[in-house]
MARMI-634627 format. One record per residue (C-alpha): residue number from 0; residue in one letter; x, y, z. Coordinates in Angstrom, 3 decimals. Layout:
SITE     i   aa         px         py         pz
SITE   NUM    a          X          Y          Z
...
END
This chain:
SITE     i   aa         px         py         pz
SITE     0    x     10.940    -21.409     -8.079
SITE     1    x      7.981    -19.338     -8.874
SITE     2    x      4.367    -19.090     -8.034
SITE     3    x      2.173    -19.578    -10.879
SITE     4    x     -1.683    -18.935    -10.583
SITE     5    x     -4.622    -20.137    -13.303
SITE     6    x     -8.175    -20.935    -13.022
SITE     7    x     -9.076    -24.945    -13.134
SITE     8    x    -12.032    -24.788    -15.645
SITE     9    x    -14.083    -28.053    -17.267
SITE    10    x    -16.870    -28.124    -19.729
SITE    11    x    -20.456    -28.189    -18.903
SITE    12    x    -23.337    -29.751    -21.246
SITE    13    x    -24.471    -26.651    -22.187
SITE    14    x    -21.004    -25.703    -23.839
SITE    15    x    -20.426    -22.958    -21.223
SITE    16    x    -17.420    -23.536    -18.481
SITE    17    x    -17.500    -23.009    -14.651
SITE    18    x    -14.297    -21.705    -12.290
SITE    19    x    -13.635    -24.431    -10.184
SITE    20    x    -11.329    -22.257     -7.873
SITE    21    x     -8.081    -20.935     -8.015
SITE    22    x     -4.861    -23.187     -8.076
SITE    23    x     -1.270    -22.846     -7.086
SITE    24    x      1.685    -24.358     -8.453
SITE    25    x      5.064    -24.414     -8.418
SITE    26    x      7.030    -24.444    -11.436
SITE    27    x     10.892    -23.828    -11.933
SITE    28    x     11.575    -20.581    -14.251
SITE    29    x     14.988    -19.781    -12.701
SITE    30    x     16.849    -21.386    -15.223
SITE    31    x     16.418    -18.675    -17.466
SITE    32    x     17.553    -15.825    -14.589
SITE    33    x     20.335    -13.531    -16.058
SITE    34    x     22.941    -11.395    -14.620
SITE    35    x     23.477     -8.110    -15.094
SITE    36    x     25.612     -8.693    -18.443
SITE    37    x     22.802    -10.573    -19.967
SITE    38    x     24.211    -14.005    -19.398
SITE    39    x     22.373    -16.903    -18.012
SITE    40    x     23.007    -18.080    -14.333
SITE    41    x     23.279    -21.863    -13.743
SITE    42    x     24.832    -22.427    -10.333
SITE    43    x     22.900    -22.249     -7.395
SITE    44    x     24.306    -19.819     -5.316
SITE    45    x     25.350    -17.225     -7.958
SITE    46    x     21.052    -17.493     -8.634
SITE    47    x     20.542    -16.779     -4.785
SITE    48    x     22.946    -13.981     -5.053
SITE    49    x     21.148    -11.981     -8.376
SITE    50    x     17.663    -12.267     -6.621
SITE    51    x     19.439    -10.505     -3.299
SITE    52    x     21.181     -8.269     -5.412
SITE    53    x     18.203     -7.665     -7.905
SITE    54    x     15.508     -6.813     -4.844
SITE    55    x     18.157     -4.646     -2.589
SITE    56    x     18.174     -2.148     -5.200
SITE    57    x     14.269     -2.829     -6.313
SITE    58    x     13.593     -2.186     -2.638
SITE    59    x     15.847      0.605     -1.689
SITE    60    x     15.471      3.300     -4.352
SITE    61    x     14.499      6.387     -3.278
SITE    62    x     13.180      9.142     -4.814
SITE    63    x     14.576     12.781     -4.710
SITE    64    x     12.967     14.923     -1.782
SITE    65    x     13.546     18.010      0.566
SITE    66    x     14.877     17.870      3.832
SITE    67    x     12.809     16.896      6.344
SITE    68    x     12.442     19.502      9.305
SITE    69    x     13.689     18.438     13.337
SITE    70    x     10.869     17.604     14.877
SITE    71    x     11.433     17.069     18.634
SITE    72    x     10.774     13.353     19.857
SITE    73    x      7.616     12.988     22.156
SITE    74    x      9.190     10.873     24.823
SITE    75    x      7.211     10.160     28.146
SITE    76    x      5.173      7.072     29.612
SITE    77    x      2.258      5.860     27.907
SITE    78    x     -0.663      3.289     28.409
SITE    79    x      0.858     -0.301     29.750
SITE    80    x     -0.061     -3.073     27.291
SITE    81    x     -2.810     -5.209     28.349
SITE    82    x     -3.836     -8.948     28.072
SITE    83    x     -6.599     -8.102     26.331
SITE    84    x     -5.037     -6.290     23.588
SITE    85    x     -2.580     -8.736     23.486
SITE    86    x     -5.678    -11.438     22.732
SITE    87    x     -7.922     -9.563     20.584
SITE    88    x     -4.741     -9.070     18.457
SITE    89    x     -4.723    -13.207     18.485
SITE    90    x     -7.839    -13.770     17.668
SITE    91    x     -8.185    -11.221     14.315
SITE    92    x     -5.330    -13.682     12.836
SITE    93    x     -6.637    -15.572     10.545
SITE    94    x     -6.006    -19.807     10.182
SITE    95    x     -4.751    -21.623      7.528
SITE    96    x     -1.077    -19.796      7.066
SITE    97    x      1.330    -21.129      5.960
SITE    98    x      4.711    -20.853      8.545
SITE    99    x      7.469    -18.146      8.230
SITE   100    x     10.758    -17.911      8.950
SITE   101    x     10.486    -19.184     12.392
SITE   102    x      8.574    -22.021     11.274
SITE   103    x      5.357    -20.799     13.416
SITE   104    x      1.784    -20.179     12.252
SITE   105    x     -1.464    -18.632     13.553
SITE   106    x     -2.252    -22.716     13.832
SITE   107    x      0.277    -24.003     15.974
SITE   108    x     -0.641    -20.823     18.542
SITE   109    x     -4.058    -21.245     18.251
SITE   110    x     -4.457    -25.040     18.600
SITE   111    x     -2.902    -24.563     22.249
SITE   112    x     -5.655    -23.069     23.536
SITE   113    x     -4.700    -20.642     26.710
SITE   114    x     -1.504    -22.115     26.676
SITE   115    x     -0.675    -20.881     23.041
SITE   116    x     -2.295    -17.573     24.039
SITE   117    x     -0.306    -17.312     27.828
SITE   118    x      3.083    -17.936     25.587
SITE   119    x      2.412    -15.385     23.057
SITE   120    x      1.458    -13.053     25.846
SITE   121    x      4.913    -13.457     27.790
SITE   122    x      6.989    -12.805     24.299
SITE   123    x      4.782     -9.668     23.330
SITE   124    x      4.738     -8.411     26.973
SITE   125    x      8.850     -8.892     27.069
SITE   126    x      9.216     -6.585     23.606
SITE   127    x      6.547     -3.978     24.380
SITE   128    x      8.947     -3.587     27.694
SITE   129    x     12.488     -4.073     26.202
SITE   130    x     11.801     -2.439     22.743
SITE   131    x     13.729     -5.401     20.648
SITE   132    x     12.195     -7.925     18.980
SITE   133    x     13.328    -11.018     18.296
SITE   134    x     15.490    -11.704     15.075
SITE   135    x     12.811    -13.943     13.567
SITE   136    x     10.053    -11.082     14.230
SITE   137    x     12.668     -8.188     11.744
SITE   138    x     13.045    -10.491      8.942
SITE   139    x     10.092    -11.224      6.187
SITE   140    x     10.406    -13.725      3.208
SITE   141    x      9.668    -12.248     -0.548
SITE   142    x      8.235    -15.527     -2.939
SITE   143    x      8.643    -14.084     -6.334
SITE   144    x      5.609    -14.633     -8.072
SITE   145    x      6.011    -14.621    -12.371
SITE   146    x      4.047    -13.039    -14.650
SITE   147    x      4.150    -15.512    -17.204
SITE   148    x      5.644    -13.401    -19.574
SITE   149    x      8.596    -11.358    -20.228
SITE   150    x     11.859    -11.220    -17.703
SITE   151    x     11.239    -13.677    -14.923
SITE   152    x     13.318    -10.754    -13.022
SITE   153    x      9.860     -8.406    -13.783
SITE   154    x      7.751    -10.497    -11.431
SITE   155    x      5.026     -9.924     -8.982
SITE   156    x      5.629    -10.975     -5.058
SITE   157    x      4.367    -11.883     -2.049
SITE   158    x      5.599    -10.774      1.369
SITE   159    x      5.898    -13.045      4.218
SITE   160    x      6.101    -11.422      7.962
SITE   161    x      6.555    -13.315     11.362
SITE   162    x      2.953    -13.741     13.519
SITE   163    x      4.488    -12.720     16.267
SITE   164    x      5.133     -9.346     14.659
SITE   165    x      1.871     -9.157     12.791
SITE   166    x      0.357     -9.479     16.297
SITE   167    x      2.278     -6.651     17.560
SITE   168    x      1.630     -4.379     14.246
SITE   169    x     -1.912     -4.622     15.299
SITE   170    x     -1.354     -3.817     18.777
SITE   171    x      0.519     -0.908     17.605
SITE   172    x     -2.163     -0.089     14.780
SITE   173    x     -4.830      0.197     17.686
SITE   174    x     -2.716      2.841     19.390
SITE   175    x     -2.027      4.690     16.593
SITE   176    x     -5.278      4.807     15.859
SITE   177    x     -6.483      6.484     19.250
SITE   178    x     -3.668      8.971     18.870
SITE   179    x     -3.547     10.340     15.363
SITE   180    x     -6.897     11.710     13.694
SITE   181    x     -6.931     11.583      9.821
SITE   182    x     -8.994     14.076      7.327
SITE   183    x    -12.684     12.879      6.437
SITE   184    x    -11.468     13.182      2.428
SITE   185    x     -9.500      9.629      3.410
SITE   186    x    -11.859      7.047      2.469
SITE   187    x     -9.270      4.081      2.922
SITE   188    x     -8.728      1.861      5.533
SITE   189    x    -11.200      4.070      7.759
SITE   190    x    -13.682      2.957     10.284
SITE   191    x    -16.994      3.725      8.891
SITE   192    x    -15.528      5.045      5.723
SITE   193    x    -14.955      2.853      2.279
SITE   194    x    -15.537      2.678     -1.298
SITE   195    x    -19.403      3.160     -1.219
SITE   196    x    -19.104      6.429      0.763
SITE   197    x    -16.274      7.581     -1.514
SITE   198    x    -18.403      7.022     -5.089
SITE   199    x    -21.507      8.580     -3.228
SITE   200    x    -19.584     11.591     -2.192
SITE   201    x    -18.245     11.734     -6.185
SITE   202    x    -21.871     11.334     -7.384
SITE   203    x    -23.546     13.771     -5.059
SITE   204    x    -20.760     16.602     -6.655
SITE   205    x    -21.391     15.967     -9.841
SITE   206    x    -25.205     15.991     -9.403
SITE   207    x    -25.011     19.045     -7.340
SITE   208    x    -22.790     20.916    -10.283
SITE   209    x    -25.447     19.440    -12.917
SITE   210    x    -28.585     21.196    -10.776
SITE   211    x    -26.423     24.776    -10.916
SITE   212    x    -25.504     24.001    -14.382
SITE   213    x    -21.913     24.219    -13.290
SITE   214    x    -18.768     22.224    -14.781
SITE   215    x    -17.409     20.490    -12.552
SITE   216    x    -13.186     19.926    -13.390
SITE   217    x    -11.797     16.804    -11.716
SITE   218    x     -7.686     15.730    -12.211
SITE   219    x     -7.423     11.649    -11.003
SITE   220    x     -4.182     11.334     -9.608
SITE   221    x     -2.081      8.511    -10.262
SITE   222    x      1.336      7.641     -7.348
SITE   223    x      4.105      5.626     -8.766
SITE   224    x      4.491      2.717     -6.818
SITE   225    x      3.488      4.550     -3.311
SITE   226    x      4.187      1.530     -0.381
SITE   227    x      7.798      1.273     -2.136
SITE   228    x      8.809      4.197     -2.616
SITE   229    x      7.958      5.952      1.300
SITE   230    x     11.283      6.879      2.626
SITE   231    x     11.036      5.238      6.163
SITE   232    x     12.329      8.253      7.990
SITE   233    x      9.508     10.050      6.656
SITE   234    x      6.771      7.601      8.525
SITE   235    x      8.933      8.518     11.676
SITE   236    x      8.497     12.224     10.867
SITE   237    x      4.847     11.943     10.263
SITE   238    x      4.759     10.194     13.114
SITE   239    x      6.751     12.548     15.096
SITE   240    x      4.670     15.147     13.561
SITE   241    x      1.822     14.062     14.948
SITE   242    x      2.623     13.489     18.553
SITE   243    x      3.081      9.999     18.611
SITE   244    x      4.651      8.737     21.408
SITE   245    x      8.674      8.029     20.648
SITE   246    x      7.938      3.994     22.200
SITE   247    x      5.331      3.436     19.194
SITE   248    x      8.052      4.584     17.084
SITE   249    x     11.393      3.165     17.845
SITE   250    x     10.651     -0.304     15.252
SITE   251    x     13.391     -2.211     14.687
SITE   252    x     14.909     -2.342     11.227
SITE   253    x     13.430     -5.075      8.995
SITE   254    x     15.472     -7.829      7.183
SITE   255    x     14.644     -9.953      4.102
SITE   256    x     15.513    -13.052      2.483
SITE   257    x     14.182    -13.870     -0.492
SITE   258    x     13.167    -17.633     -1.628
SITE   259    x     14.544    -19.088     -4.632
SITE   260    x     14.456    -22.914     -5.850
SITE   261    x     17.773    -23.324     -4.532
SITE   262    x     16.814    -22.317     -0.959
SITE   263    x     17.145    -18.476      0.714
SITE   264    x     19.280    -16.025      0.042
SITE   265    x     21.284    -13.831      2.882
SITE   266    x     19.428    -11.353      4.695
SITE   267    x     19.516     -7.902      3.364
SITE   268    x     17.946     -4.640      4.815
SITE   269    x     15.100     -2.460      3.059
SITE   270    x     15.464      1.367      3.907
SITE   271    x     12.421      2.567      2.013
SITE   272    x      9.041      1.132      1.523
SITE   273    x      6.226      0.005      3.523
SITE   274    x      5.994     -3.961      3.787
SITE   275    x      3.099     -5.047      1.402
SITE   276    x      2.096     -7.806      3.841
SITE   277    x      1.829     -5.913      6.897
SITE   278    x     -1.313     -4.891      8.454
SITE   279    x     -0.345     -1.895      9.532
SITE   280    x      1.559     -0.575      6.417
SITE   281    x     -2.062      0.580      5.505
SITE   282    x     -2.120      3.045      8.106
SITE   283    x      1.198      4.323      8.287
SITE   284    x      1.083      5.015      4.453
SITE   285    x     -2.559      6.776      5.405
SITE   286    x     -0.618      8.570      8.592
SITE   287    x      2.006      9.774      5.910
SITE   288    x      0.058     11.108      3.289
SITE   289    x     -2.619     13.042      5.587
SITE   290    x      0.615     14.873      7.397
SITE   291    x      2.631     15.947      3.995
SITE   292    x     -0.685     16.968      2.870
SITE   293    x     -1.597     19.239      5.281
SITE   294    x     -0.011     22.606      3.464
SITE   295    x     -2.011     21.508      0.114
SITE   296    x     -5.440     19.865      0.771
SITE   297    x     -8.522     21.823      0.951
SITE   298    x    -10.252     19.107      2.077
SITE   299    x    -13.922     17.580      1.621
SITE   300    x    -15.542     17.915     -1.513
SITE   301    x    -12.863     19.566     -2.928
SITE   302    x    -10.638     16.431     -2.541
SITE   303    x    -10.981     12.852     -1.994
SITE   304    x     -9.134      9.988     -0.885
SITE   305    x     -9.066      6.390     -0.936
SITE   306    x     -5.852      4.840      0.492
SITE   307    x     -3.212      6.565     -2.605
SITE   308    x     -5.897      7.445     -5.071
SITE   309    x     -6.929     11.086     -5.432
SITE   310    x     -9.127     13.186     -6.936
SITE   311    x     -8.439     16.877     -7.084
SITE   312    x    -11.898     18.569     -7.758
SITE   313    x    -12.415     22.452     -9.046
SITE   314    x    -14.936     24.694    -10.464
SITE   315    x    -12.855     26.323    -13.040
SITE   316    x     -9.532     25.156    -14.948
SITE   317    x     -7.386     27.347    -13.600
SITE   318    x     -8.603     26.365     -9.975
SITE   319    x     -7.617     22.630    -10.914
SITE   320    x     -4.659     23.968    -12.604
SITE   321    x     -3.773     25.356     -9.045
SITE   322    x     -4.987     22.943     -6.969
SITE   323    x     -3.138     20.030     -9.347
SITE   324    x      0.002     21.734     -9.042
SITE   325    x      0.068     22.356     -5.176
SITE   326    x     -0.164     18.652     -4.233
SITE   327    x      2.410     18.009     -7.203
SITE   328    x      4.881     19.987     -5.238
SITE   329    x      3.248     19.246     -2.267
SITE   330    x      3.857     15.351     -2.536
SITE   331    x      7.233     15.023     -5.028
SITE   332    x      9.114     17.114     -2.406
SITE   333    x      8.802     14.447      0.008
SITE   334    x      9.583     11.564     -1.750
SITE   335    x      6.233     10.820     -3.173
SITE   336    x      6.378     10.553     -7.456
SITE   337    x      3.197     11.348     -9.296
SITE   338    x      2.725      8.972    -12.182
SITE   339    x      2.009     11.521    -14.826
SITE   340    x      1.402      9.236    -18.143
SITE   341    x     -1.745      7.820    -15.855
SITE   342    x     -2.871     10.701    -15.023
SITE   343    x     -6.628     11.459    -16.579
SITE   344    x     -8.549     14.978    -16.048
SITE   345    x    -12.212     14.843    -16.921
SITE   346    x    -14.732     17.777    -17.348
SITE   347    x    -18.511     17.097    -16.328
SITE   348    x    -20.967     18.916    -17.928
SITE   349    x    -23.319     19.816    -20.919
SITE   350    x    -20.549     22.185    -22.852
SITE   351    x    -17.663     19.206    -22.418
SITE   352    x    -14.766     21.706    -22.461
SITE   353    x    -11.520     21.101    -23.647
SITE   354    x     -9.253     22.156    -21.049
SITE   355    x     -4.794     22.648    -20.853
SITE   356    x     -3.716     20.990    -17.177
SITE   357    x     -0.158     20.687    -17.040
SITE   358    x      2.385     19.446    -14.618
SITE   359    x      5.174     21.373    -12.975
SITE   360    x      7.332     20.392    -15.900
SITE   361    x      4.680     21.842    -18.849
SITE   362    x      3.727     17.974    -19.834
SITE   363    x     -0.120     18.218    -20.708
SITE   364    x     -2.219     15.580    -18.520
SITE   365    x     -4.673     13.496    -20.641
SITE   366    x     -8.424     14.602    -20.724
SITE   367    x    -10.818     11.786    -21.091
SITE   368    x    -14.435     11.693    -21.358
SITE   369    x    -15.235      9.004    -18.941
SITE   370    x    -12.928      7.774    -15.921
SITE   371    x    -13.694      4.514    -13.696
SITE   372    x    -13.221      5.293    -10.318
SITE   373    x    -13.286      2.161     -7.556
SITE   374    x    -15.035      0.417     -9.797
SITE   375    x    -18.004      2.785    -10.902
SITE   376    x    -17.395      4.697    -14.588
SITE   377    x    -17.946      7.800    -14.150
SITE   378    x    -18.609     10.242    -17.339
SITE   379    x    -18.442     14.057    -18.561
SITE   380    x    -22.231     13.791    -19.398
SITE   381    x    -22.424     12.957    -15.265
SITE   382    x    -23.580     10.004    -13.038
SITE   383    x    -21.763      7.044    -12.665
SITE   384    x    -22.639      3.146    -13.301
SITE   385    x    -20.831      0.076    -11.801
SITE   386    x    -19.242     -2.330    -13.331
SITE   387    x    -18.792     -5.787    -12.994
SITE   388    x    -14.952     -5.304    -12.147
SITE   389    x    -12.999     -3.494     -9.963
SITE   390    x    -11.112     -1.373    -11.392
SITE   391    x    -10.000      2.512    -10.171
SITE   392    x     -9.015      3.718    -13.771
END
């Protein structure tokens, strides 16, 4: 069973159409699933067992890295959890969920009022203290969602996590937050920072280059598949790395089942990846790539950020040669792949140079006169105009 999305559209007298909103339907596709020699599955639970079998190694591959260095735990006391963390965390769910695993949504707790809130309060205080959660809270739900094309095994999905632990993400979020400072050239999923500060920062370089009649040399950098391919002993590193409390970090394993229109599958566990429905996946992935970075950034304007997209900025090609090929290294040798067919270098200025960037294996990036970065097009002649769409390349 499969999520399929479209647009519900009618006719007006005018001959043009309006959106009426987006609808969701479900619609059986699995009778087309194949196993791994090709052949099409029929019964039930041999279905069940290709989607577990299919996302354990979708979810688990890892890329090649270095060693990671021993980095002493920070163990110690820290702050005791307080109701009022424990309720602002409440409240910023939103209604209208649908259930998880348990069965329990943001509605049920909030429709009970103090009562709802006094229960939630004894279950978070009881794993804050005991460090286990319970086995509801490690396991998340993955509803393939198809494409409506190709393999029905090359599909899109969403990622369903327990309240109870999206409650206590954002508890530990907070606290992370307090503890870990992150470079002004991340733009993403900063307080006070976002997309408009990130374009002006792009346009105020390339205006600044235009006065000096300067080129300005910028390489966009493209991750392959970033939240899946983190090696979770790396977030505990970072982490480690930068003096976070060993209680913050001691999360339990997480389990997932995957639905299928002939009911779950068994539980399997992921090893590497960031959950893509968590809330605080975000900042963990931001946590990781400020620490790995710290032996190749330069930093603000020379570099920006926005969650994984980067731009590597230089005055001169063989600066951006330099600079590309440090955070190449940089991030591949912990686990982190650069997508290299994506990525676009683009020279601003009145001579529009033809430039050589290469990657570490002598592949020639792709220069382009024009590059669309969070949704503004930026071009070699300078300046940058939004579009209608958002779009980051």
């Amino acid at each position: 069973m499969y999520l399929y999305r479209y647009d519900k559209a009618s006719e007006r007298k005018d001959g043009s159409f309006v959106t009426h909103g987006l609808c969701v339907c479900l619609i059986d596709y699995e009778q087309v699933i194949k196993d791994q020699q090709g052949e099409v599955l029929t019964d039930g639970e041999k279905i069940k067992e290709r989607w577990r079998e299919y996302y354990t190694t979708l979810l688990n591959k890892e890329n090649q890295r270095d060693e990671l260095e021993d980095i002493p735990p920070v163990e110690g006391p820290i702050e005791e959890l307080t109701r009022k963390e424990i309720i602002d965390a409440i409240k910023a769910m939103k209604k209208g969920k649908a259930a998880r695993c348990s069965g329990v949504s943001t509605d049920m707790i909030k429709v009970l009022e103090e009562s709802g809130v006094d229960i939630m309060v004894d279950i978070i205080e009881t794993v804050w203290e005991e460090e286990e959660m319970p086995e509801d809270w490690k396991q998340s739900e993955i509803v393939p969602i198809y494409k409506q094309k190709g393999d029905p095994l090359d599909c899109g999905n969403i990622k369903l996590l327990e309240y109870g632990m999206k409650i206590r993400e954002k508890i530990i979020e907070g606290r992370l937050r307090k503890t870990v400072e992150i470079d002004p050239m991340q733009f993403g999923f900063m307080p006070g920072r976002g997309t408009t500060d990130a374009v002006f920062t792009m346009q105020q370089i390339q205006e600044k280059n235009q006065e000096k009649k300067v080129e300005l040399f910028t390489t966009f950098v493209d991750l392959e598949k970033a939240y899946d391919r983190v090696p979770r002993d790396l977030v505990y590193w970072s982490l480690r790395k930068r003096k976070v409390p060993e209680k913050l970090i001691r999360l339990a394993k997480a389990t997932t089942v995957v639905r299928t229109a002939h009911g779950k599958t068994s539980q399997f566990e992921i090893e590497v990846g960031l959950h893509q429905g968590s809330g605080l996946s975000p900042f963990l992935f931001t946590i990781v790539l400020d620490t790995i970075s710290e032996e190749c950034r330069n930093g603000l304007p020379w570099e920006l950020l926005f969650a994984d997209d980067l731009a590597i900025i230089a005055d001169s090609e063989e600066e951006l040669q330099r600079r590309w090929l440090k955070w190449q290294i940089g991030l591949e040798s912990n686990g982190l792949k650069v997508n290299t067919g994506k990525i676009e270098v683009m020279i601003s200025g009145r001579n529009r140079t033809k430039v050589n960037i290469k990657d570490k294996e002598g592949r020639e990036l792709n220069q382009v006169d024009q590059f669309k970065y969070r949704g503004v097009t930026f071009s070699e002649e300078g300046g940058g105009v939004r579009n209608s769409s958002k779009s980051k390349s």
